[in-house]
N, CA, C and O atoms as CSV, one atom per row, in Angstrom:
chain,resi,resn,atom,element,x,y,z
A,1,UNK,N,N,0.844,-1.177,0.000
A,1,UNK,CA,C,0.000,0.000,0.000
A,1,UNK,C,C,0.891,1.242,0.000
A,1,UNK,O,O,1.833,1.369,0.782
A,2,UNK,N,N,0.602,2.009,-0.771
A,2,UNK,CA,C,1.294,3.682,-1.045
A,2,UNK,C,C,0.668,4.472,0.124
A,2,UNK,O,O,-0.503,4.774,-0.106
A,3,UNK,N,N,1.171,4.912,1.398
A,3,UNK,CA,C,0.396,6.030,1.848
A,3,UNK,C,C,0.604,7.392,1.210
A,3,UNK,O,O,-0.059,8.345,1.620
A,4,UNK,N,N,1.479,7.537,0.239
A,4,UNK,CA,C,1.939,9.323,0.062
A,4,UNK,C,C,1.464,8.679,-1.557
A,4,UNK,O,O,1.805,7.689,-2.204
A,5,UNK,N,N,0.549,9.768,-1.778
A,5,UNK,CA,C,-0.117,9.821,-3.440
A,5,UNK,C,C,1.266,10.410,-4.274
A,5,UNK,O,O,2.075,11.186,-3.766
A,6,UNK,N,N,1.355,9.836,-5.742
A,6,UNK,CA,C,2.588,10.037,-6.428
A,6,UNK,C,C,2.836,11.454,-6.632
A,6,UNK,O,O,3.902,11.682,-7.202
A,7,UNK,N,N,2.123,12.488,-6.312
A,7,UNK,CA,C,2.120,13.801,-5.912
A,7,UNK,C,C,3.594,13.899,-5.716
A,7,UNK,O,O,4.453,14.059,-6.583
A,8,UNK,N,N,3.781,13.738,-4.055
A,8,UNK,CA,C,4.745,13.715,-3.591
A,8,UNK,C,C,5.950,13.061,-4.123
A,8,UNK,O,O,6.958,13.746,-4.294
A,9,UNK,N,N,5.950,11.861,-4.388
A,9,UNK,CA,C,7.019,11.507,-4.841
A,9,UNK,C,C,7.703,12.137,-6.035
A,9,UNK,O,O,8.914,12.073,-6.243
A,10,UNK,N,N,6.826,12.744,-6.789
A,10,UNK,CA,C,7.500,13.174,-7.689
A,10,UNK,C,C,7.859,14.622,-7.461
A,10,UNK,O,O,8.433,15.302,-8.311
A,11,UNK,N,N,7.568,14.972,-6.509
A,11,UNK,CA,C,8.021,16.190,-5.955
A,11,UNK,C,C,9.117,16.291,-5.347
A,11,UNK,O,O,9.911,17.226,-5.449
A,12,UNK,N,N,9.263,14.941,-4.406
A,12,UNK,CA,C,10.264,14.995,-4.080
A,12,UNK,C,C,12.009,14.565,-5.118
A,12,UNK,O,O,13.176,14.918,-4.950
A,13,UNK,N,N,11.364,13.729,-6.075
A,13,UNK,CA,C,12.157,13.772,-7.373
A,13,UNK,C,C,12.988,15.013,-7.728
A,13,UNK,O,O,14.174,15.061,-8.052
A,14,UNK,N,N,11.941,16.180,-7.571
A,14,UNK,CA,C,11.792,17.631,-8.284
A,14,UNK,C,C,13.047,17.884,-7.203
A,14,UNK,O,O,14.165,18.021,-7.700
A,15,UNK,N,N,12.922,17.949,-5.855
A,15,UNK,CA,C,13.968,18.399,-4.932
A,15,UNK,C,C,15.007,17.657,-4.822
A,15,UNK,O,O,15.862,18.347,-4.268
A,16,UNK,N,N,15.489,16.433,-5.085
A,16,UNK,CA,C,16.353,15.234,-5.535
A,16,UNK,C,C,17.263,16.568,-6.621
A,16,UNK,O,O,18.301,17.188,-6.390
A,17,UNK,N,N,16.564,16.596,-7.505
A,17,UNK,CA,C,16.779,17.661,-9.041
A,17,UNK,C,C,17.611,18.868,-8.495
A,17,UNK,O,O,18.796,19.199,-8.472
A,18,UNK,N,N,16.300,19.408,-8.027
A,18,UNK,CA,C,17.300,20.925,-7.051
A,18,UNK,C,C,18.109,20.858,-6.519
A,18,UNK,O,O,18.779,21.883,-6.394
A,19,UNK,N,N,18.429,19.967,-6.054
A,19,UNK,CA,C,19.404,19.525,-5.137
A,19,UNK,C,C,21.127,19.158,-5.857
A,19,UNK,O,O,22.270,19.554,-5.627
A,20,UNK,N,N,20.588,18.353,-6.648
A,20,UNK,CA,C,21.863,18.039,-7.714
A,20,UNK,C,C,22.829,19.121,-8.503
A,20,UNK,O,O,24.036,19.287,-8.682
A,21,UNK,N,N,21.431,19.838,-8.914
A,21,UNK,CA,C,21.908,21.238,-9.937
A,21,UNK,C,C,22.502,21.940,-8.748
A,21,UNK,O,O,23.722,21.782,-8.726
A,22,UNK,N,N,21.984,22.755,-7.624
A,22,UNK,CA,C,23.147,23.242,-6.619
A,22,UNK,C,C,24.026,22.685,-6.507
A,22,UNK,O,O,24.911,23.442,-6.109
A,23,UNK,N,N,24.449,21.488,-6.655
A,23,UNK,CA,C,25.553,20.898,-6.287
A,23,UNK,C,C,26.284,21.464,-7.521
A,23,UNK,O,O,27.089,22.343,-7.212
A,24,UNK,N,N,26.224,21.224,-8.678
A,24,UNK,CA,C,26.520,21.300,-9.899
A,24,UNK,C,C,27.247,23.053,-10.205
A,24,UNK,O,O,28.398,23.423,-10.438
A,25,UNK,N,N,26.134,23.687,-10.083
A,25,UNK,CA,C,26.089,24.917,-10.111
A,25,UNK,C,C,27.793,25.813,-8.964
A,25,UNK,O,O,28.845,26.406,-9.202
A,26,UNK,N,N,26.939,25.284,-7.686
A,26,UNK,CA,C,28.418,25.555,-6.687
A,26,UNK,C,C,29.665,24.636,-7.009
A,26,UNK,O,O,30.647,25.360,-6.842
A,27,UNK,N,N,29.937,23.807,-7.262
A,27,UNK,CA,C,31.209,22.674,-8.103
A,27,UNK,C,C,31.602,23.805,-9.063
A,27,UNK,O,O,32.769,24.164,-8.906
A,28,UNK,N,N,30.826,24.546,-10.151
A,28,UNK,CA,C,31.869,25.121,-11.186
A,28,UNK,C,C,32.015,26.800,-10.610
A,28,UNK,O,O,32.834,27.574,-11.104
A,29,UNK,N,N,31.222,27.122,-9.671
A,29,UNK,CA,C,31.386,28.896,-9.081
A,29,UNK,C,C,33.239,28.166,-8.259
A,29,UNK,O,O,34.404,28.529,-8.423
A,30,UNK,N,N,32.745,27.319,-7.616
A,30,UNK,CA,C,34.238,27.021,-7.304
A,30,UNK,C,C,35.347,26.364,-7.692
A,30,UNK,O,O,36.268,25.897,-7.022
A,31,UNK,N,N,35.129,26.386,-8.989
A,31,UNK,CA,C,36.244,25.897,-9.910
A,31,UNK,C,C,36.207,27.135,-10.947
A,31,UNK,O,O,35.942,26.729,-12.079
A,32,UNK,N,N,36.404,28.563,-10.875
A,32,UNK,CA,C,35.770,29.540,-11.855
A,32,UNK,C,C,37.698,30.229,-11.787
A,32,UNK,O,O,37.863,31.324,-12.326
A,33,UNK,N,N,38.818,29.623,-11.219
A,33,UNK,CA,C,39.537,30.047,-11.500
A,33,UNK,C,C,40.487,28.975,-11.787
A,33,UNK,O,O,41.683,29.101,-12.053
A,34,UNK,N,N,39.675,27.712,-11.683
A,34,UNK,CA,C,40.807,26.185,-11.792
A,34,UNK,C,C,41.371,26.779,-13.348
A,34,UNK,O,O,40.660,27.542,-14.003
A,35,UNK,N,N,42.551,26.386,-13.772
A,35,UNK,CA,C,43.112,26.131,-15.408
A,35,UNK,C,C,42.196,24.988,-16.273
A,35,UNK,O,O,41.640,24.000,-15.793
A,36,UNK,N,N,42.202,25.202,-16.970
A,36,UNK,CA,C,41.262,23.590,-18.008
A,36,UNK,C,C,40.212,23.340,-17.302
A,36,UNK,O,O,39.741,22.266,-17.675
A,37,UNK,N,N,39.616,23.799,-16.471
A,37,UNK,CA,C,38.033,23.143,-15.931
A,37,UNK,C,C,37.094,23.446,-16.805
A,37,UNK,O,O,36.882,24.556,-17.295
A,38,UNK,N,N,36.439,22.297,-17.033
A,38,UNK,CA,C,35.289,22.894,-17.954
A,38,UNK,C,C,33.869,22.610,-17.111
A,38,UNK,O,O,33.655,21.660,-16.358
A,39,UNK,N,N,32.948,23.721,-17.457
A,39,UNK,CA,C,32.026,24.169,-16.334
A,39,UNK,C,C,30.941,22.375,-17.167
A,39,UNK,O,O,30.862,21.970,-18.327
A,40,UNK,N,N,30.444,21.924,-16.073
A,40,UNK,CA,C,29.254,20.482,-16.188
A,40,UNK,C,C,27.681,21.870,-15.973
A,40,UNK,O,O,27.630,23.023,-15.546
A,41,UNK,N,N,26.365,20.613,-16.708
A,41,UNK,CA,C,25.493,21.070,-16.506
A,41,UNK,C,C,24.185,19.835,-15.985
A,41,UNK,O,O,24.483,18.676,-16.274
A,42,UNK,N,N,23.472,19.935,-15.611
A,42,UNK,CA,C,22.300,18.921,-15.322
A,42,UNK,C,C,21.655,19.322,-16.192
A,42,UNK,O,O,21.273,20.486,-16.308
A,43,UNK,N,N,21.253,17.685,-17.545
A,43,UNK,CA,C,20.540,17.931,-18.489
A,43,UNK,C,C,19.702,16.729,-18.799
A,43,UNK,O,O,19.671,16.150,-19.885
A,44,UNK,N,N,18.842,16.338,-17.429
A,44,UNK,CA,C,17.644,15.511,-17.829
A,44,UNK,C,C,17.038,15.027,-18.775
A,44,UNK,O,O,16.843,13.837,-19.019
A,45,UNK,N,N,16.634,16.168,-19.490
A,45,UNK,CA,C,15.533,15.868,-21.023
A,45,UNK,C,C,16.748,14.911,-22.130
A,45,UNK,O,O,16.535,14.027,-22.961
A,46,UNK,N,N,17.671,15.389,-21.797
A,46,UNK,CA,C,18.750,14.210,-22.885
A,46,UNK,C,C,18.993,12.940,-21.902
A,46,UNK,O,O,18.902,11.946,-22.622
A,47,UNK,N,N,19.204,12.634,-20.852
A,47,UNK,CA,C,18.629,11.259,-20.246
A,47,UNK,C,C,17.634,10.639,-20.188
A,47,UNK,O,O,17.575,9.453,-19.863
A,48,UNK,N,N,16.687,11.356,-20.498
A,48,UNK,CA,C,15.565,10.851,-20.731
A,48,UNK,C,C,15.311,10.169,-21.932
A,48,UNK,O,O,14.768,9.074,-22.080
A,49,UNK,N,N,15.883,11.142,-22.992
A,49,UNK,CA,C,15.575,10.634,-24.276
A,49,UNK,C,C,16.072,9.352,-24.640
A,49,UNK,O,O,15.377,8.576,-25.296
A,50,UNK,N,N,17.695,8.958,-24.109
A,50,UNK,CA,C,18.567,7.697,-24.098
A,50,UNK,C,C,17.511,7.252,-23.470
A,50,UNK,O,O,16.622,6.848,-24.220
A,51,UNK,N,N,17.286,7.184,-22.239
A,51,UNK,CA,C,16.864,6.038,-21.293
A,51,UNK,C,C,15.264,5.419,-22.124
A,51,UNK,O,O,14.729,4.326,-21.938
A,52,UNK,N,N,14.930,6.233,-22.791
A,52,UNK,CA,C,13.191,5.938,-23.492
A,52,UNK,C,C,13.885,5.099,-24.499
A,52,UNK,O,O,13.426,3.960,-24.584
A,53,UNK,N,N,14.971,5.407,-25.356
A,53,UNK,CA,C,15.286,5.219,-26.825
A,53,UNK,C,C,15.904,3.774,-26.555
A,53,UNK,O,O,15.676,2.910,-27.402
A,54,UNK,N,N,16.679,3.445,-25.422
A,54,UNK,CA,C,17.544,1.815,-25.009
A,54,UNK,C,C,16.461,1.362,-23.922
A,54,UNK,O,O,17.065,0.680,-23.094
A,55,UNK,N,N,15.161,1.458,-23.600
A,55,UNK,CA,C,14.469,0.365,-22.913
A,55,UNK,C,C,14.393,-0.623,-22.853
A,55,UNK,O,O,13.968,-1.124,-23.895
A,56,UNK,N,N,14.680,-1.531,-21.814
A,56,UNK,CA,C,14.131,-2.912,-22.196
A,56,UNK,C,C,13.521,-3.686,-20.956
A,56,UNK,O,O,14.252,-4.310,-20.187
A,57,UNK,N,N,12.256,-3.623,-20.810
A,57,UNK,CA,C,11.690,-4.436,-19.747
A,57,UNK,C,C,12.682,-5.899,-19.155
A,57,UNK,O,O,13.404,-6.691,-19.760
A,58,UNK,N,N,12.283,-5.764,-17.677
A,58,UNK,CA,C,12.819,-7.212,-17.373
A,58,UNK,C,C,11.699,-8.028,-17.392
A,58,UNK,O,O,10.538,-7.640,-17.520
A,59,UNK,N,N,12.224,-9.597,-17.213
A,59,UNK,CA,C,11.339,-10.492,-17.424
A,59,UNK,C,C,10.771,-11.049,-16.189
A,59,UNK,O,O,11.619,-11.712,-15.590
A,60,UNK,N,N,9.831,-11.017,-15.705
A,60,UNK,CA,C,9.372,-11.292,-14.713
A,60,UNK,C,C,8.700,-12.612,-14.175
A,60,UNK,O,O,7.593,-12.504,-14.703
A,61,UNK,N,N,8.667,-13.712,-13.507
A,61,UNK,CA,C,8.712,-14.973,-13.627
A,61,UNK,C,C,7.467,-14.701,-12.278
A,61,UNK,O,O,6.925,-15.701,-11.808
A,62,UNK,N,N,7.143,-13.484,-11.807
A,62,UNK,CA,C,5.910,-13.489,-10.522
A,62,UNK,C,C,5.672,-12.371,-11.017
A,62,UNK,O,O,6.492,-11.679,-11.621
A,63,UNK,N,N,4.332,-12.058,-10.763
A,63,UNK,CA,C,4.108,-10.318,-10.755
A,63,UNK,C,C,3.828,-9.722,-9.225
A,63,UNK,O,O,3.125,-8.737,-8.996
A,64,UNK,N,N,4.369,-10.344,-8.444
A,64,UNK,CA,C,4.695,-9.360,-7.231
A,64,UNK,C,C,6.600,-8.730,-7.096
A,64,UNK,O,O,7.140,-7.797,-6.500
A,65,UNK,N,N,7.072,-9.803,-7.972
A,65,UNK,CA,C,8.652,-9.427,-8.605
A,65,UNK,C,C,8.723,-7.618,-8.862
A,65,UNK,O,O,7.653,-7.285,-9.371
A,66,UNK,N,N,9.395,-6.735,-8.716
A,66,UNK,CA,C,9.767,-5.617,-9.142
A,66,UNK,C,C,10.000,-5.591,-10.605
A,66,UNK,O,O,10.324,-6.649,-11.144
A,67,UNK,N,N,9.880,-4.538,-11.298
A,67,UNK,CA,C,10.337,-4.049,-12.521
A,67,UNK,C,C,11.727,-3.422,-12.750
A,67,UNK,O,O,12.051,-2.727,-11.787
A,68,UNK,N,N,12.545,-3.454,-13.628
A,68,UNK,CA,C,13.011,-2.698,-13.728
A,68,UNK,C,C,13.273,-2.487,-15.376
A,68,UNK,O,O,12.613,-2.959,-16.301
A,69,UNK,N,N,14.278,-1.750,-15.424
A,69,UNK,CA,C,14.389,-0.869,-16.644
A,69,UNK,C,C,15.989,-1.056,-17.146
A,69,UNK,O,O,16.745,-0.978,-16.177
A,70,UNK,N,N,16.699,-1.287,-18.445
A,70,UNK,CA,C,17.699,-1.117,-18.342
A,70,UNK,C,C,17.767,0.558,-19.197
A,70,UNK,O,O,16.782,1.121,-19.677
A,71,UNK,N,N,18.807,0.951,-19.202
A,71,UNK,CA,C,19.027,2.528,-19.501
A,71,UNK,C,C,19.245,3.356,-18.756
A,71,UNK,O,O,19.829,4.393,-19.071
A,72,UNK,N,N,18.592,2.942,-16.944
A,72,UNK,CA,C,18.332,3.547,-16.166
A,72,UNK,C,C,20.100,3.958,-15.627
A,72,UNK,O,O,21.003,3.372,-16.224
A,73,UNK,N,N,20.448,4.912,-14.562
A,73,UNK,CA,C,22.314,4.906,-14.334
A,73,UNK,C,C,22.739,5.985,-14.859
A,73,UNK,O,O,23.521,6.642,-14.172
A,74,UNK,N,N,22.370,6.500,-16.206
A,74,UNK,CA,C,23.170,7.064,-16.890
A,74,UNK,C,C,23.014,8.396,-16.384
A,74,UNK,O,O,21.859,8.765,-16.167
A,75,UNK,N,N,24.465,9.611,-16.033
A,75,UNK,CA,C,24.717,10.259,-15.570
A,75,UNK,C,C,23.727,11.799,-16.311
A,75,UNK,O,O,23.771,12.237,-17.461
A,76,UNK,N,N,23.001,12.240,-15.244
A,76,UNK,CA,C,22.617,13.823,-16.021
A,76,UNK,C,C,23.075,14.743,-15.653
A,76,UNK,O,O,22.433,15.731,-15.293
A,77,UNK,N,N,24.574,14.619,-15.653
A,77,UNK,CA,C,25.554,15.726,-15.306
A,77,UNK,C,C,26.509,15.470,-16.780
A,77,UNK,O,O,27.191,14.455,-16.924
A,78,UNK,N,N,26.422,16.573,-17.827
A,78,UNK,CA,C,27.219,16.919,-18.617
A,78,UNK,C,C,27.944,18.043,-19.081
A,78,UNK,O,O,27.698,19.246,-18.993
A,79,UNK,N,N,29.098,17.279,-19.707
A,79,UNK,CA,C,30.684,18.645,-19.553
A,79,UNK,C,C,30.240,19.545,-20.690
A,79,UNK,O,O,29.861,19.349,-21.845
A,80,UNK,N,N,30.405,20.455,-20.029
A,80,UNK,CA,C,30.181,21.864,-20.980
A,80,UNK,C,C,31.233,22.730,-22.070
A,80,UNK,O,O,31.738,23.848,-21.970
A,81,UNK,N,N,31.316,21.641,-23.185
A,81,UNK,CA,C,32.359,21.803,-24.247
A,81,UNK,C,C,32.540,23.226,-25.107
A,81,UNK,O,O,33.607,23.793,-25.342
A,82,UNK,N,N,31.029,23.699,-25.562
A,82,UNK,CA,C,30.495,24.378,-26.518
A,82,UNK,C,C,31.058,25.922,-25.934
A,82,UNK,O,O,30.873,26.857,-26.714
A,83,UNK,N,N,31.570,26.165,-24.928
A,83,UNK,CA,C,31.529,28.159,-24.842
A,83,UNK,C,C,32.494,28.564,-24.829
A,83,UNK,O,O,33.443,27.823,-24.572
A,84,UNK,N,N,32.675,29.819,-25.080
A,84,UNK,CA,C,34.020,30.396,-25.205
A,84,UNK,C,C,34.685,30.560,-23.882
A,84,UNK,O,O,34.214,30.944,-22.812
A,85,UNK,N,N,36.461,30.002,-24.353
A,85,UNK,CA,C,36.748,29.767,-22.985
A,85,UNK,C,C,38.065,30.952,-22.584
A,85,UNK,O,O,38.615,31.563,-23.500
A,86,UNK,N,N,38.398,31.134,-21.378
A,86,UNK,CA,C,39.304,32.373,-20.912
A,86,UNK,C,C,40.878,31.764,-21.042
A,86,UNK,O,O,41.159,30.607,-20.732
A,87,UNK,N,N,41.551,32.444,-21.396
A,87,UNK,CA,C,43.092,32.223,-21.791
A,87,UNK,C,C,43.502,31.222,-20.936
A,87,UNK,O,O,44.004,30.606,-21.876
A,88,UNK,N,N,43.680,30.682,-20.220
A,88,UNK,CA,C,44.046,29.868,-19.430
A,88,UNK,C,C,42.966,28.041,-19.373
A,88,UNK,O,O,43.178,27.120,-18.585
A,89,UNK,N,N,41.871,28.088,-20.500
A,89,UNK,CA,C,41.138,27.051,-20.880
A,89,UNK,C,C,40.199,26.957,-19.978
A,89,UNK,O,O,40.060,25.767,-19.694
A,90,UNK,N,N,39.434,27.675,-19.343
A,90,UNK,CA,C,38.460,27.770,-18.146
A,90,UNK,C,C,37.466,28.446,-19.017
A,90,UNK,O,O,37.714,29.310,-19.858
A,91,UNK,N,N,36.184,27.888,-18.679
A,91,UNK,CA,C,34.300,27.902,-19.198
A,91,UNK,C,C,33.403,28.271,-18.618
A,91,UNK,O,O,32.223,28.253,-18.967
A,92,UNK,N,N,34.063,28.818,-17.236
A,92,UNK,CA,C,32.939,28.724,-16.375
A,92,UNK,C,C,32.469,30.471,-16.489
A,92,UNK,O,O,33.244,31.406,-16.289
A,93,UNK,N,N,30.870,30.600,-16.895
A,93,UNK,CA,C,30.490,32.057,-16.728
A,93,UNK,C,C,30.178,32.319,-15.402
A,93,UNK,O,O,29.452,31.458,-14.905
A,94,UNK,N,N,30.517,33.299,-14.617
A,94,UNK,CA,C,29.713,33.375,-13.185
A,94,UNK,C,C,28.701,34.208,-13.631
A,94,UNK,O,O,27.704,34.223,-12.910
A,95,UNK,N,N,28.687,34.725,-14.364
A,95,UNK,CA,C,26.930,35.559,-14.424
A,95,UNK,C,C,25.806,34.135,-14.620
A,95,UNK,O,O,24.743,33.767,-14.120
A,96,UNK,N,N,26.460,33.801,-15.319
A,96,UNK,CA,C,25.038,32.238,-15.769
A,96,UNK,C,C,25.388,31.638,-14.793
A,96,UNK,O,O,24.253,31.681,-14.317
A,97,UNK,N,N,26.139,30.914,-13.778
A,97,UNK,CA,C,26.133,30.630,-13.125
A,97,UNK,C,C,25.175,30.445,-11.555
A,97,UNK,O,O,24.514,29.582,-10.977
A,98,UNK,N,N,25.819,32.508,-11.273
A,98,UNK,CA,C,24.612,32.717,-10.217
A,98,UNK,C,C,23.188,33.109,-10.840
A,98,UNK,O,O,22.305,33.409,-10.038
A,99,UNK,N,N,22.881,33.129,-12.294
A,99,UNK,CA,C,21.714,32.927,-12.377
A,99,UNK,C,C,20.894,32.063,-12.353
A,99,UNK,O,O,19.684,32.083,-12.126
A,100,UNK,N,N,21.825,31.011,-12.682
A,100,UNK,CA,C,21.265,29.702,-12.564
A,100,UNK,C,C,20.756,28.943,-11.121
A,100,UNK,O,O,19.947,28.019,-11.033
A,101,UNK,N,N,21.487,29.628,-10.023
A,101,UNK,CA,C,21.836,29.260,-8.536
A,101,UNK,C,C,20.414,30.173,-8.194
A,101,UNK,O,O,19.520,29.603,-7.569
A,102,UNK,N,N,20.235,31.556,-8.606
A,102,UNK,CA,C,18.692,31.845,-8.315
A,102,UNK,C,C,17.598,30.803,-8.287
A,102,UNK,O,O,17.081,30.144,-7.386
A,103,UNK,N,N,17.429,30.891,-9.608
A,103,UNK,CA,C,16.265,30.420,-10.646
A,103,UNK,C,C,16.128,29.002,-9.825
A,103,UNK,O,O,15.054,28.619,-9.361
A,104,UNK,N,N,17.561,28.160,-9.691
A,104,UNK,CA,C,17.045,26.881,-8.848
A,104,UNK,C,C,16.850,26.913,-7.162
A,104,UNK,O,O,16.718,25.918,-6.449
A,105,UNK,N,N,16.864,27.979,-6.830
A,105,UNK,CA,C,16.634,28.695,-5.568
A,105,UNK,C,C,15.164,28.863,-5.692
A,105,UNK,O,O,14.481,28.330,-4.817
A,106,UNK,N,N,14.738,29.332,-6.368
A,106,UNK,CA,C,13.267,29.618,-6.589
A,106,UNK,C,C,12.309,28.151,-6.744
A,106,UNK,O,O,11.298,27.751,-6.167
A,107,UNK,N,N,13.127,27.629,-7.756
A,107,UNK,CA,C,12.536,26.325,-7.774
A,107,UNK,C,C,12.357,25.467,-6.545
A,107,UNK,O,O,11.224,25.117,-6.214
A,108,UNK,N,N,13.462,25.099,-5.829
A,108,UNK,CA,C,13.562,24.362,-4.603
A,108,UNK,C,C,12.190,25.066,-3.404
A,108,UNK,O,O,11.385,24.339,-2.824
A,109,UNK,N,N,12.231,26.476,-3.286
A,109,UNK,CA,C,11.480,26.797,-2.461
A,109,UNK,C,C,9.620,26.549,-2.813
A,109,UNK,O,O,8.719,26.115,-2.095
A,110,UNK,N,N,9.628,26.993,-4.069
A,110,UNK,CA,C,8.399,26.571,-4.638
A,110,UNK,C,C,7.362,25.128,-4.212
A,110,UNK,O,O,6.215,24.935,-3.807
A,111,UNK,N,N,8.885,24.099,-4.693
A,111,UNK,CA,C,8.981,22.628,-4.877
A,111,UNK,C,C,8.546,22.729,-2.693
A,111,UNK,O,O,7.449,22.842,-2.145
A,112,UNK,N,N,9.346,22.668,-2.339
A,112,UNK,CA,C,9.171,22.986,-1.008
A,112,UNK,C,C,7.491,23.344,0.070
A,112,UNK,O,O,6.873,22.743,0.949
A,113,UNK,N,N,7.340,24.704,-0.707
A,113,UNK,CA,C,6.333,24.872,-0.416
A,113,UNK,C,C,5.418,24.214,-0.814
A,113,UNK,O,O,4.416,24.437,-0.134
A,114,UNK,N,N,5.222,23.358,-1.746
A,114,UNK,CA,C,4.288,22.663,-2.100
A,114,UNK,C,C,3.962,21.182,-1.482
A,114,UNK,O,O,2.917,20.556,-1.302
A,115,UNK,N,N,4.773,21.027,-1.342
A,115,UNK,CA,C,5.150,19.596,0.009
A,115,UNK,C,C,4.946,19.924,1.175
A,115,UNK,O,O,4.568,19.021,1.922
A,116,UNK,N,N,5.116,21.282,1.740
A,116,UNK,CA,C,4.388,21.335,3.004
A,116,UNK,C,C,2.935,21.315,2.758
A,116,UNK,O,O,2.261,20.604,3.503
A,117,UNK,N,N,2.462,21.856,2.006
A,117,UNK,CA,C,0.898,21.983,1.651
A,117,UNK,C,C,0.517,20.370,1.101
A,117,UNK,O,O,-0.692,20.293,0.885
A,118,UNK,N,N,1.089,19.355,0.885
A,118,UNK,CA,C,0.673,18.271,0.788
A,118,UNK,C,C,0.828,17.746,2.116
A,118,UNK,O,O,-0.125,17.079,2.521
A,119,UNK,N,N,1.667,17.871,2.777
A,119,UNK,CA,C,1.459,17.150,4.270
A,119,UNK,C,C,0.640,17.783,5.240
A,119,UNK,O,O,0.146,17.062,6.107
A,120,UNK,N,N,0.371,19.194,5.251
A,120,UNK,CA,C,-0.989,19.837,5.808
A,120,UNK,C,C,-1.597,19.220,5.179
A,120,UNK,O,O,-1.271,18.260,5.877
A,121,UNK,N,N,-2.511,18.596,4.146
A,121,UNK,CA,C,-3.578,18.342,3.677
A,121,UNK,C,C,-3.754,17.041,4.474
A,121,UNK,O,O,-4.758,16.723,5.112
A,122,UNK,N,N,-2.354,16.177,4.302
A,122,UNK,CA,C,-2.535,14.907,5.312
A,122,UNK,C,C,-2.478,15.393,6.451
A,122,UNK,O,O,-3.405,14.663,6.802
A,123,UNK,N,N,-2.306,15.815,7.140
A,123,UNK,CA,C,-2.258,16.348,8.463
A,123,UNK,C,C,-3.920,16.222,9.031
A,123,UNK,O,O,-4.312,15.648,10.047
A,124,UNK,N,N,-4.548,16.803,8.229
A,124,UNK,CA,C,-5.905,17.556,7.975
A,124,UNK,C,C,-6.489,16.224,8.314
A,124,UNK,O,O,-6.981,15.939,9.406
A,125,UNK,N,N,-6.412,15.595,7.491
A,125,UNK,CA,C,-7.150,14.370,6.614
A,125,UNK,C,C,-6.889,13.823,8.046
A,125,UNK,O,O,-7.937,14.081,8.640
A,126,UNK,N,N,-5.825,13.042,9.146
A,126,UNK,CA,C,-5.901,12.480,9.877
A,126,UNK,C,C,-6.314,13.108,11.069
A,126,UNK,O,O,-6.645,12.279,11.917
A,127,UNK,N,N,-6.429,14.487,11.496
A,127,UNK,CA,C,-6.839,14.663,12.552
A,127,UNK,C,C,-8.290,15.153,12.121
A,127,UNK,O,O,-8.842,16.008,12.814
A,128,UNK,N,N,-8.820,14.719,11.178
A,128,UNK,CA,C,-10.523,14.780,11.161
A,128,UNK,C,C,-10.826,16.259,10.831
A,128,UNK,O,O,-11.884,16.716,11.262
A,129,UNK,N,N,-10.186,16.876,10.268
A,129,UNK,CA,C,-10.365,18.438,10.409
A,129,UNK,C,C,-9.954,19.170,11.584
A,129,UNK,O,O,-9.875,20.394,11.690
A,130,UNK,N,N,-9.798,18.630,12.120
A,130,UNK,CA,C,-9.375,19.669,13.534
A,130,UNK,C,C,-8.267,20.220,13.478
A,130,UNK,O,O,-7.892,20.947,14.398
């Protein structure tokens, strides 16, 4: 039995997400004077597309057995080849950077707030309204 409706879980996915890209985001603000670093980005929608495009169900011999997926693993952290880089072979922009560190600032809190308002609702739901 599921007690938390897939609401949540995939919300919490969403903050899994936020979570990564800060990581991501602060990794290249502090590598913004390394030599040869090249700035990484979190880019889902192209893992996704592999992971849809190499599917392959497992075979299941019970159906209380789990599923799984092969494709699944593959990293959505990729090196950022394409930008112009500073004399010393370094990529990293800090303007896109801390804009990026906003924008997923905004997201996380959003994502956030919305998960408290799903567990008030359960909250609700078990103490009868009160």
């Amino acid at each position: 039995m599921n007690l938390f409706p897939s609401s949540i879980t995939q919300m919490e996915q969403a903050l899994s997400t936020s979570t990564l890209k800060q990581r991501v985001h602060a990794g290249n603000i502090a590598n913004v004077d390394t030599a040869n670093y090249k700035s990484k980005q979190v880019n889902f929608q192209q893992v996704m597309a592999q992971a849809s495009a190499s599917r392959m169900n497992s075979y299941r011999t019970d159906p209380r057995h789990l599923e799984f997926q092969s494709g699944q693993g593959a990293s959505p952290v990729t090196v950022n080849n394409h930008t112009k880089m500073t004399p010393n072979g370094n990529n990293v922009d800090m303007d896109y950077e801390m804009a990026e560190l906003a924008k997923n600032q905004l997201w996380y809190n959003a994502v956030t707030e919305r998960v408290n308002g799903k567990f008030s609702s359960l909250r609700s739901v078990i103490n009868e309204g009160r």
